[in-house]
N, C-alpha and C positions, 0 to 999 in steps of 0.2 A: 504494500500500500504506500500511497505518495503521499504525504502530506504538504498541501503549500499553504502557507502564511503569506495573507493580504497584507499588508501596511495601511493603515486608516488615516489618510493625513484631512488632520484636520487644521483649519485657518485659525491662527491666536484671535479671539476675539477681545476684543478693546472695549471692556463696558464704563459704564461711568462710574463705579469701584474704584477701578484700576485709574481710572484719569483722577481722580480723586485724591489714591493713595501718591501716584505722583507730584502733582500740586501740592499738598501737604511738604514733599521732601522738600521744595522751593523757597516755601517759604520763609525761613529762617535767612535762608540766604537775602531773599530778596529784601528781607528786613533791616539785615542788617549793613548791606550799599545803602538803603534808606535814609538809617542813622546815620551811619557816616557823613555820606552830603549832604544832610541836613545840618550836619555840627559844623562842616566845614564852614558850611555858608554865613552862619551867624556866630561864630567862634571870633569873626574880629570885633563884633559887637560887645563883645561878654569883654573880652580881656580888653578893649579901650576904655568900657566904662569900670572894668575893676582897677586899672591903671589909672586913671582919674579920682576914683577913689563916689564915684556915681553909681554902686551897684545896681539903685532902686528905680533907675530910667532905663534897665534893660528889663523887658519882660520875665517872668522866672519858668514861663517852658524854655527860653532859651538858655537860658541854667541850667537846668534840668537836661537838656538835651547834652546839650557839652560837657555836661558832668556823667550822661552815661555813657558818651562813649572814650574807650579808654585809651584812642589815638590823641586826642584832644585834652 
């Protein structure tokens, strides 16, 4: 007796699961170029007015910002 073995090939299906679980791995990443150009930008703001000695005329998310990231 012959035995022959079919191969079933099936097409990877792409549900919105998987697109999902992908976008997830993203995000961190894309949060964190976020921060960064976001600190960059307002980082000469923060340290002119702490260099003048004016902390309270710069907004404090932009404090907050340039204080969380730890390039800046």
């Amino acid at each position: 007796m012959e035995k022959t073995t079919e191969t079933l090939e099936q097409q990877p299906k792409l549900t919105w699961g998987i697109l999902a679980f992908a976008g997830m791995l993203f995000v961190p990443f894309v949060a964190a170029i976020v921060i960064y150009i976001g600190a960059f930008v307002v980082s000469g703001d923060v340290y002119a007015a702490e260099a003048s000695g004016q902390d309270g005329d710069v907004a404090s998310w932009k404090h907050s910002l340039v204080g969380v990231c730890p390039l800046h």
